[in-house]
C-alpha angles and dihedrals in degrees: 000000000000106000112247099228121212110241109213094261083063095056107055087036087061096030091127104046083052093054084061108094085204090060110012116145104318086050090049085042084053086051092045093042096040109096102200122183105209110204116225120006099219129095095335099032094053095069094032090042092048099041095051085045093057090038093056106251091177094216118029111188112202118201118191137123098201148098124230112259121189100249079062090069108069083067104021106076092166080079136066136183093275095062095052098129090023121120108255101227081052094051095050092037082072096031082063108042081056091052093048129352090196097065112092100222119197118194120208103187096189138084119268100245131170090265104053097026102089091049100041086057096044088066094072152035094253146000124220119201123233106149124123099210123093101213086055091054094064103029080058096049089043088055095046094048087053095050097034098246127150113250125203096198122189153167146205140187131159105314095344141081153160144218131192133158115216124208096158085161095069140049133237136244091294096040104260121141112260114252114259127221088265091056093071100029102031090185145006116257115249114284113279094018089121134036129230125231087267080066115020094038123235131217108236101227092056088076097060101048084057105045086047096057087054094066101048082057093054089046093056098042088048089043095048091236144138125342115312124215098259120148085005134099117202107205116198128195119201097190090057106030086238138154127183127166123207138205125242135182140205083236100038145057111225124302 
């Protein structure tokens, strides 16, 4: 593979992440090099979109089929005024050439389905997860899991969320299989069990916290650093400024 050099801009522009020994010049050469498809670029997206733009994360893919509204705007920050009626993946396409020029955006204005999913992943390193649909969530682990990419899964609703990453296709430190997704959901609720933020309400700043959580997630899986959160949820509650992480298992549902 042809080394993608840092042109001097790059440099200062990254200058912090390469003072950190745990990232330095070969990490910010990983982020230049990752290509991530972020699927959805709403309430989730916005924060995952905009912080892998500013790292450096050399092709961002964006995934959504639909237009900015003006009840978006409180959460996706990705959006303004001016792009109400605009096609999402359009509106952040620019968001993100203003945050960083030197970041390949490719926009997929259409929805991930079970006929373009498999192909749309295979596309790129690894996939983060930013859909509000349940059905989507699977169908996309499903397809990860098939072609070995790594998957940052989450969820909001109201003053509560959630973050995973996903690698089923390999084994842990003691040479266990990773859990799936379905693993720790076995199965999707009934249709209409729960509702969805048009009808439970969300606080806009929980989804940053969330989203950016995620990428920190996808920076330290493309970097090769810390502990990722495989085989662990981490749980936050906004009303109570609270954080717990729990353990899951490939043979086992949480607990």
């Amino acid at each position: 593979m042809t080394e993608k050099m840092l042109s001097q801009p790059e440099l200062e522009r990254y200058a912090r992440h390469i003072i950190l020994a745990e990232i330095g010049g070969p990490g910010q050469q990983k982020l230049k090099r990752a290509r991530v498809l972020v699927i959805g670029a709403g309430g989730l997206g916005s924060p995952v979109l905009q912080y892998l733009a500013a790292a450096g994360v050399g092709t961002l893919g964006v995934v959504d089929d639909d237009i900015v509204s003006l009840s978006n705007l409180h959460r996706q920050l990705i959006h303004d005024t001016q792009s109400v009626g605009l096609p999402k993946t359009d509106s952040a396409s620019v968001s993100l050439a203003r945050i960083n020029p030197h970041v390949n955006v490719v926009t997929h204005h259409h929805r991930l389905e079970a006929d373009n999913a498999e192909a749309l992943v295979a596309q790129y390193d690894m996939v983060v997860d930013g859909c509000d649909n349940i059905s989507t969530r699977y169908l996309l682990a499903d397809a990860c899991s098939a072609l070995k990419k790594p998957l940052v899964s989450a969820a909001v609703g109201r003053f509560d969320g959630s973050v995973t990453v996903l690698k089923p296709y390999e084994n842990d430190s003691h040479g266990r299989p990773n859990p799936s997704y379905r693993n720790l959901f076995p199965a999707p609720p009934p249709d209409g069990l729960l509702p969805n933020c048009a009808e439970a309400g969300i606080v806009g700043a929980l989804t940053g916290v969330i989203g950016t959580l995620q990428a920190m997630e996808a920076i330290k899986l493309i970097a090769g650093i810390g502990e990722p959160l495989i085989g662990r949820l981490l749980l936050y509650d906004a009303l109570a400024a609270r954080f717990e992480t729990i353990k899951y298992g490939p043979s086992k549902s949480v607990g």
